[in-house]
FIGU-271918 format. One line per field, with one value per residue (C-alpha): y, x, z; residue number from 0. Coordinates in Angstrom, 1 decimal. Layout:
N
Y (Y, ...)
X (X, ...)
Z (Z, ...)
resi (NUM, ...)
//
This chain:
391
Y (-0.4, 2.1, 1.2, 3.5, 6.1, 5.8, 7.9, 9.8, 10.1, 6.6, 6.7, 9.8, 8.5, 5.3, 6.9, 9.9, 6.9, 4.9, 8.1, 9.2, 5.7, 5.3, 8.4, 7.5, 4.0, 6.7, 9.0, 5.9, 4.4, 7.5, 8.9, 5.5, 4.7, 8.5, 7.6, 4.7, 6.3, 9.0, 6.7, 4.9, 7.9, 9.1, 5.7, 6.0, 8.9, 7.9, 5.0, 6.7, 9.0, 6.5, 4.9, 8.5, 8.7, 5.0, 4.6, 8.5, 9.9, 6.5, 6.0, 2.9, 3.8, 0.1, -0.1, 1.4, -2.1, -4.6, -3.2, -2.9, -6.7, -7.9, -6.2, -7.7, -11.3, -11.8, -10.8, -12.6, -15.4, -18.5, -20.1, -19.1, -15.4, -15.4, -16.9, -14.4, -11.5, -12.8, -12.4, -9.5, -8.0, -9.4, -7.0, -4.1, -5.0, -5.0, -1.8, 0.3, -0.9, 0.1, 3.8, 3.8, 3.0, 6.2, 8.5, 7.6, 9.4, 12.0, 10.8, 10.7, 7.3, 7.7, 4.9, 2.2, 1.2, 1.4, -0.2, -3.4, -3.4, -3.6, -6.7, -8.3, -8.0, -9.1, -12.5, -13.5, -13.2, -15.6, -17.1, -18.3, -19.1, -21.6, -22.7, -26.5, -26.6, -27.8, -25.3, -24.8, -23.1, -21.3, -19.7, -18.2, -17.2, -15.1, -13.9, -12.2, -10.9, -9.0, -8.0, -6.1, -4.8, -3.2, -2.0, -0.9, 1.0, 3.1, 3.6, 6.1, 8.4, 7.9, 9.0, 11.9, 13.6, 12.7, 14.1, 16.8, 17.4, 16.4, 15.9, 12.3, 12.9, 14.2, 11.6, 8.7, 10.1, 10.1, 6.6, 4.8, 5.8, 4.6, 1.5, 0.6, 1.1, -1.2, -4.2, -3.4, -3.5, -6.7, -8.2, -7.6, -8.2, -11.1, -12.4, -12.7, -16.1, -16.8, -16.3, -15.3, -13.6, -11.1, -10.0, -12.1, -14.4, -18.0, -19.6, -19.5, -22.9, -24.2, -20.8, -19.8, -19.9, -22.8, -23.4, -23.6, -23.0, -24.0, -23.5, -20.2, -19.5, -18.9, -18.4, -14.9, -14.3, -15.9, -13.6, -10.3, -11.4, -11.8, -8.7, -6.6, -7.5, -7.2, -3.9, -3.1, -4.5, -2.3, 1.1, 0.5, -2.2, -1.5, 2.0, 2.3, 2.4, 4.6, 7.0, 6.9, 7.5, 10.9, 12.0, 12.2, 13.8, 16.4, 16.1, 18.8, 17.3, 13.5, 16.2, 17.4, 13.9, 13.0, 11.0, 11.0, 11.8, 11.7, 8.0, 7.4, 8.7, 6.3, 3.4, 4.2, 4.7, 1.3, -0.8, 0.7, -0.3, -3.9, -4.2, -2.7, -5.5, -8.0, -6.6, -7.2, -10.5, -11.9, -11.4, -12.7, -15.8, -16.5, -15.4, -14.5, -16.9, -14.8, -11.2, -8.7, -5.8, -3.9, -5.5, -4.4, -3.5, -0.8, -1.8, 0.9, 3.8, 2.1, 0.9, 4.7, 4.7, 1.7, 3.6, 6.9, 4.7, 2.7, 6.0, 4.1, 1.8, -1.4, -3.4, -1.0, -2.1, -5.2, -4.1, -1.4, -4.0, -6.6, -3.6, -2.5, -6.1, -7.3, -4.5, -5.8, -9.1, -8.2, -6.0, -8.7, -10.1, -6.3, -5.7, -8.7, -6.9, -4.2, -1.4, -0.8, -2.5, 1.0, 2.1, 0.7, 3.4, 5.7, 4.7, 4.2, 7.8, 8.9, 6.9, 8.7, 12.5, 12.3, 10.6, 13.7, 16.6, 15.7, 17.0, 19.0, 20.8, 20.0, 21.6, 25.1, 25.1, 24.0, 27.4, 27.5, 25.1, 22.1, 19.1, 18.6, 16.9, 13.1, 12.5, 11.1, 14.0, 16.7, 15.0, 15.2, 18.8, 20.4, 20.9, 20.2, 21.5, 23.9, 22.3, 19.4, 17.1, 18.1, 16.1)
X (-24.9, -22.2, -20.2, -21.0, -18.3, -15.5, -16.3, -13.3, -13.6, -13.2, -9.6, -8.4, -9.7, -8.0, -4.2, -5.5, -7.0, -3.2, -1.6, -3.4, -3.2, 0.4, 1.1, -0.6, 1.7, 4.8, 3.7, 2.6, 6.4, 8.9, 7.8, 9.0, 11.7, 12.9, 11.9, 14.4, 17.4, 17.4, 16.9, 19.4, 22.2, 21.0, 21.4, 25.0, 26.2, 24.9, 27.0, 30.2, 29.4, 29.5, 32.6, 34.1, 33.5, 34.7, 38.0, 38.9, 38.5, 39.0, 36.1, 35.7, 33.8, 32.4, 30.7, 27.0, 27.5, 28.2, 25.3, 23.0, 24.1, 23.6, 20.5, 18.8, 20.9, 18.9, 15.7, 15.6, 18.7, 16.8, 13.9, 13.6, 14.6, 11.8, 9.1, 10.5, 10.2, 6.3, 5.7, 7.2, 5.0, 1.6, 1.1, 2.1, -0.1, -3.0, -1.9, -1.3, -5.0, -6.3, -4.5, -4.5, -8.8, -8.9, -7.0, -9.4, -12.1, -10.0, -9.2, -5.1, -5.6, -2.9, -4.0, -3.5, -1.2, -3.8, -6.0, -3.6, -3.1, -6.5, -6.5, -3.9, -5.9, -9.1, -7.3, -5.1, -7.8, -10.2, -7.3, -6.2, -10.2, -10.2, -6.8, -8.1, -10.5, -10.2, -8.1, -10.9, -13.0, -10.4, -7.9, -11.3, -12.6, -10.1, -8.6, -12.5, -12.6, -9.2, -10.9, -13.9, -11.7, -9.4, -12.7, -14.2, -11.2, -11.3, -15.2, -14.2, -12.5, -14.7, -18.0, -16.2, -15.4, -18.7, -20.8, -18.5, -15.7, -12.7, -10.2, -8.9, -5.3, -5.6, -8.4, -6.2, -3.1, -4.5, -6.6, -3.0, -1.8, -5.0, -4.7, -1.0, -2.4, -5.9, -3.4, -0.7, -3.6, -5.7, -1.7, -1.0, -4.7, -7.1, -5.1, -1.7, -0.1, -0.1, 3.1, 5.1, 8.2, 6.5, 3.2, 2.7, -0.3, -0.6, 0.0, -3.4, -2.3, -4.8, -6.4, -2.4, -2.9, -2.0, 1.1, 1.2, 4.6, 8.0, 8.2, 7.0, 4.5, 1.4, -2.2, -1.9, -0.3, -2.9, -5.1, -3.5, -3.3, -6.9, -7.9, -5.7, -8.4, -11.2, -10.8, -9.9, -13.3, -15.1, -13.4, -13.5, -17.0, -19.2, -21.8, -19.8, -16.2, -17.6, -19.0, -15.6, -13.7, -16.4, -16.3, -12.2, -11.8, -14.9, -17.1, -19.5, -20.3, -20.5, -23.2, -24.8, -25.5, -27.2, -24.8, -24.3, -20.7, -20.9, -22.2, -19.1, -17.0, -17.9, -17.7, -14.9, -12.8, -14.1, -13.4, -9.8, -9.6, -10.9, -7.8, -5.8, -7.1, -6.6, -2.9, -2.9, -4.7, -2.5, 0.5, -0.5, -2.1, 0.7, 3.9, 4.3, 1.2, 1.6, 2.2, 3.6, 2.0, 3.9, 3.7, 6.8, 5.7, 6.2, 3.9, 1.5, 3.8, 5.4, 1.8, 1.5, 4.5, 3.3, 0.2, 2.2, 4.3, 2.0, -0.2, -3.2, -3.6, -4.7, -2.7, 0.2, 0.3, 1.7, 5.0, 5.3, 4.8, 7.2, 9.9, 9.5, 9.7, 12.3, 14.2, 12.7, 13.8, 17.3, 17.7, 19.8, 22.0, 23.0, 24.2, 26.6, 27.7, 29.0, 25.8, 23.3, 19.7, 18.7, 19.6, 16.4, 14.4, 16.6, 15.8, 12.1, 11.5, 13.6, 11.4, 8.3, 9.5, 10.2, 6.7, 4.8, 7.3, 8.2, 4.6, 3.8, 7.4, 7.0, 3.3, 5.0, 7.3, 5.1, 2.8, -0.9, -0.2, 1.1, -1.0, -3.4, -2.0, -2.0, -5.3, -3.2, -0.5, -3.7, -5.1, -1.7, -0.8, -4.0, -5.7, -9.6, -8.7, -12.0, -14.2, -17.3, -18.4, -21.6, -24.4)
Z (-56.7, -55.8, -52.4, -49.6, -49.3, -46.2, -43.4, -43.2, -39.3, -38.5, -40.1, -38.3, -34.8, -34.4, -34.6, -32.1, -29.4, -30.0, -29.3, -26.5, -24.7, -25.7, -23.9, -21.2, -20.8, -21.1, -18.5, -15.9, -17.0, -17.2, -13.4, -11.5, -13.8, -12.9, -9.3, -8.9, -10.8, -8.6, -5.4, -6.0, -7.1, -3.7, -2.3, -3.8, -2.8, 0.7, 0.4, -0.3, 2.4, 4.9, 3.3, 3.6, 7.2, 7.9, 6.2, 7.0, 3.1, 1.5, -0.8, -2.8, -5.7, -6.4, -3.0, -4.9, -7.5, -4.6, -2.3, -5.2, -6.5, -2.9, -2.4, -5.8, -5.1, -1.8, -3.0, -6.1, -6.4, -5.8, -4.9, -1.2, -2.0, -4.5, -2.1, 0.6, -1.9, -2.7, 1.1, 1.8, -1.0, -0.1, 2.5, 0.7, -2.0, -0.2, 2.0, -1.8, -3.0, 0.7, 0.3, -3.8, -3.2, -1.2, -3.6, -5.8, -4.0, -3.2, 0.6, 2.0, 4.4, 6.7, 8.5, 7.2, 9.8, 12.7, 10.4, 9.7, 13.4, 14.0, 11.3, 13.7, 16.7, 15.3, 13.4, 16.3, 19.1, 16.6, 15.6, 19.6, 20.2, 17.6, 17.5, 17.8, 15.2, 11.8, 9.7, 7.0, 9.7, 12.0, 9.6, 7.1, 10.6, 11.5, 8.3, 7.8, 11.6, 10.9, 7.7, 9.5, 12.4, 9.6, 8.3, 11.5, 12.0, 8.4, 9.1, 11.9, 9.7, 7.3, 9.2, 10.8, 7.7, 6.5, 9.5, 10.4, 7.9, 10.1, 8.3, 7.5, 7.4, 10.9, 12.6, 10.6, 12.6, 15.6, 15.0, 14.7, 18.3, 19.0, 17.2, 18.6, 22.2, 22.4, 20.8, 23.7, 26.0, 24.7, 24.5, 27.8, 29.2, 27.8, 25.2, 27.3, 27.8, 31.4, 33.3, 30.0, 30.8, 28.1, 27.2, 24.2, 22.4, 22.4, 18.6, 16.4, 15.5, 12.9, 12.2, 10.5, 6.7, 4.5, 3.0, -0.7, -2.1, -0.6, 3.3, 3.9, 0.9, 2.4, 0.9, 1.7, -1.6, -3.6, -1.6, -2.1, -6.0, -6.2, -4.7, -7.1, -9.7, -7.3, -6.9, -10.7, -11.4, -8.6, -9.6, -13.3, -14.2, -11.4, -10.7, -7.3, -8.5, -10.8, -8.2, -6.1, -9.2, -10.2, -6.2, -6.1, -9.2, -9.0, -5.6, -6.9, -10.3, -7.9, -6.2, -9.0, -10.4, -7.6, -5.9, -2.1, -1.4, 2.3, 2.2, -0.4, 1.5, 4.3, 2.5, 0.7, 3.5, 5.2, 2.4, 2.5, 5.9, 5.1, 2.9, 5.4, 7.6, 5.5, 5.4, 9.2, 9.2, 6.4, 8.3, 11.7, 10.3, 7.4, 8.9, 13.0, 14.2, 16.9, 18.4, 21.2, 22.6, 19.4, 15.9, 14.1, 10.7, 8.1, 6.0, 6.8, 6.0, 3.0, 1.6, 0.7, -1.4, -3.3, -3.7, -5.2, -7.5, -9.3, -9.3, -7.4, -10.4, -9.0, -11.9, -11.2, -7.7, -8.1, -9.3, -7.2, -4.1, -5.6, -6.0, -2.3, -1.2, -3.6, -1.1, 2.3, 1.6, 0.0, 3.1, 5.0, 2.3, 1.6, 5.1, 5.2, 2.2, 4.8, 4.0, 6.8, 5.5, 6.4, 3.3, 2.0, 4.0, 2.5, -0.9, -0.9, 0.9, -2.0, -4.4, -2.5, -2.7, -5.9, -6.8, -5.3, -5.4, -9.9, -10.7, -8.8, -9.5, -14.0, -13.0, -11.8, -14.3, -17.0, -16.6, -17.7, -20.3, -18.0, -17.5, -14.0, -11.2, -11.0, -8.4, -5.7, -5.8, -6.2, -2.9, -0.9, -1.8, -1.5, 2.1, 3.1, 6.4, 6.7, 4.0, 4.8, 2.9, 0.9, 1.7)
resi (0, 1, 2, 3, 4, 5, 6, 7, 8, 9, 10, 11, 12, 13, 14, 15, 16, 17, 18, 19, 20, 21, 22, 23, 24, 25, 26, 27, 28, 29, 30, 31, 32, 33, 34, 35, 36, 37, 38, 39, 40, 41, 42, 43, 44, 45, 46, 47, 48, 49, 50, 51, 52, 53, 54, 55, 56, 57, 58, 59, 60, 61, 62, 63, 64, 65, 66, 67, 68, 69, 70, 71, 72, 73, 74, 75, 76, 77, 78, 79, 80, 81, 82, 83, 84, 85, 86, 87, 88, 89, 90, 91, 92, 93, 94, 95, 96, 97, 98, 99, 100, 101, 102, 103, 104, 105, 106, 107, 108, 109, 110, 111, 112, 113, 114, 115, 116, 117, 118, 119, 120, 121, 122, 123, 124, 125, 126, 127, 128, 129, 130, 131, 132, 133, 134, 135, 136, 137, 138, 139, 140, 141, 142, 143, 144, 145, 146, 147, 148, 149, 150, 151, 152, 153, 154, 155, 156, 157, 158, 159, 160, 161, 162, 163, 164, 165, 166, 167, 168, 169, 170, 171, 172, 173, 174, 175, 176, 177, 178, 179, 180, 181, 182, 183, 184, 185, 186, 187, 188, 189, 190, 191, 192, 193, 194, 195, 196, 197, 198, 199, 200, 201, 202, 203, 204, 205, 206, 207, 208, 209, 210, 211, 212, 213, 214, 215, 216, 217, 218, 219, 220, 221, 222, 223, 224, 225, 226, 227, 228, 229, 230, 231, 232, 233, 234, 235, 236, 237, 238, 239, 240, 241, 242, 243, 244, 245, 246, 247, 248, 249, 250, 251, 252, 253, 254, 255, 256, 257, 258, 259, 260, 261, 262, 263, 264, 265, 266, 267, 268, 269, 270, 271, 272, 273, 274, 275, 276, 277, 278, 279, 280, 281, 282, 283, 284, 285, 286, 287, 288, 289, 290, 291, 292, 293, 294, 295, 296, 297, 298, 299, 300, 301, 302, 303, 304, 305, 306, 307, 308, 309, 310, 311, 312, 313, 314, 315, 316, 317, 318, 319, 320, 321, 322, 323, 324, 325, 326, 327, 328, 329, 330, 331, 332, 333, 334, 335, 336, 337, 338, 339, 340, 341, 342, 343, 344, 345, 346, 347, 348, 349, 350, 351, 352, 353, 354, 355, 356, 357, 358, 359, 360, 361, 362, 363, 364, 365, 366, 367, 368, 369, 370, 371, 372, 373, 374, 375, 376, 377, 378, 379, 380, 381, 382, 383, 384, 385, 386, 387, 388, 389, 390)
//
């Protein structure tokens, strides 16, 4: 019996696969490692700037190191500044999976910040009605109302463009205004403490999330964990992450398949607004307990950052979060270091430019030859201003 002959394919394919994915890892590594460097030069030169204009010319050229050392020393020194790092990240893990899950389908949510305001309202007003019940009932109770009201909120969008091709960049602006003003109003209205010197809620007292880790680790981060690989499995193992994925990169072959983008397009901006929500909820019920008519938060604006950096990779978006927290948190310790915390808006809007402008620039330069955009930066710089949603 002669052996049957290799196929000499199956050889040849393997090393093509190993180099193909290891230039994937490369090109998912080199953009946010470029990213930082040139946030933080920028972040320097800022720094001696101010130095400049304080000391009258004097410049002392190891300000960047102390600032920089300050800034990773309070977000990472120790067990608190770890646990404070964790928290500051929950919310901006589940705000980059709520805007990375509509990049996906080819949608720029804006709103997330309406959205996790929404998630605020809906928790604390649950969160205040059962305030004297056992905490396994109040805090699930109101962590899944702020849910739907972060979803009810994204739904809006959603069925606009669907119905009438308005588009979401615009209606998600306009829906955060909106947002910001029915929480002033149920603040100062229904759900305002009587005879406050302020408008401001009464404590959710059980409904706040559990403590599990030091004395400020709340559940919330287990939570925002969990739904990193919740929604890896529904855009990459299930028939509907599939469809989101097919309708973002090409809506007319979606069409042509015979799937129904205006219904994804729906539901794919109200599950980004549950996360959103969740966002909202998870901060109410794990960290303030409480709120004002205003809920001062970033989280919205910075969630789309996270999104660009990991490039809407769910997995991705857990370091991306941990970086931009690691810099909330360390915030504090780097101004008693004598630089303004607002330096760390200064470096993650660098971080963001340089995320959408790098490709799009190496795709001018590159000529015809010059690889397509990443999804997310194709969905930014291209406009569906006058185009619907095909049925």
């Amino acid at each position: 019996m002669t052996a049957a002959a290799p196929n000499p394919a199956a050889p040849a394919r393997q090393p093509r696969i190993s180099s193909e994915l290891a230039g994937r890892i490369r090109a998912a590594i080199i953009l946010p490692v470029v990213a930082l460097l040139i946030a933080f030069l920028v972040g320097s030169l800022f720094i001696y700037l101010a130095d400049a204009i304080k000391n009258k010319g004097v410049i002392d050229l190891g300000k960047p190191v102390v600032a920089y050392a300050a800034l990773i020393g309070g977000s990472l020194s120790g067990f608190d500044p770890i646990i404070d790092t964790l928290k500051q990240a929950a919310p901006l893990v589940l705000g980059g999976l709520a805007v990375a899950l509509g990049f996906k389908a080819g949608l720029f949510n804006i709103g997330v910040q309406g959205q996790l305001l929404m998630g605020v309202l809906g928790s604390v007003a649950v969160g205040v009605a059962l305030a004297d019940q056992p905490v396994w009932i109040a805090a699930p109770a109101a962590f899944i109302v702020g849910t739907l009201a972060g979803a009810a909120m994204g739904f809006v969008p959603g069925f606009l463009k669907a119905v009438s091709g308005a588009h979401e960049v615009v209606t998600t602006i306009m829906l955060n205004y909106v947002a910001l003003n029915i929480l002033a109003a149920a603040v100062s209205g229904p759900l305002r403490v009587p005879k406050a010197p302020a408008p401001v809620t009464f404590d959710v007292g059980h409904a706040a999330l559990p403590i599990f880790l030091g004395k400020s680790g709340h559940v919330g981060i287990i939570i925002a964990a969990v739904m990193v690989f919740v929604v890896w499995w529904l855009l990459y193992k299930t028939t509907l992450g599939f469809e989101i994925r097919t309708a973002g990169a090409n809506p007319d072959a979606a069409r042509y398949a015979g799937m129904r983008p205006r219904r994804l397009v729906t539901l794919t901006m109200a599950l980004s607004g549950g996360l959103a929500g969740m966002a909202g909820a998870g901060e109410l019920l794990g960290v303030t307990h409480q709120t004002q008519t205003s809920f001062a938060t970033s989280v919205g604006f910075d969630s789309i950052a996270v999104a660009l950096l990991a490039r809407s990779n769910p997995l991705a978006i857990i370091p991306s979060a941990l970086l931009f927290g690691a810099m909330r948190a360390g915030a504090g310790q780097m101004q008693i270091q004598a630089t303004p915390r607002e330096l760390v808006d200064v470096l993650q809007a660098v971080i963001l430019l340089v995320v959408v402008a790098l490709p799009v620039v190496a795709k001018a330069l590159g000529g015809r030859g010059a690889k397509a955009l990443p999804v997310e930066t194709e969905t930014i710089t291209k406009s569906y201003a006058s185009e619907s949603v095909p049925s």
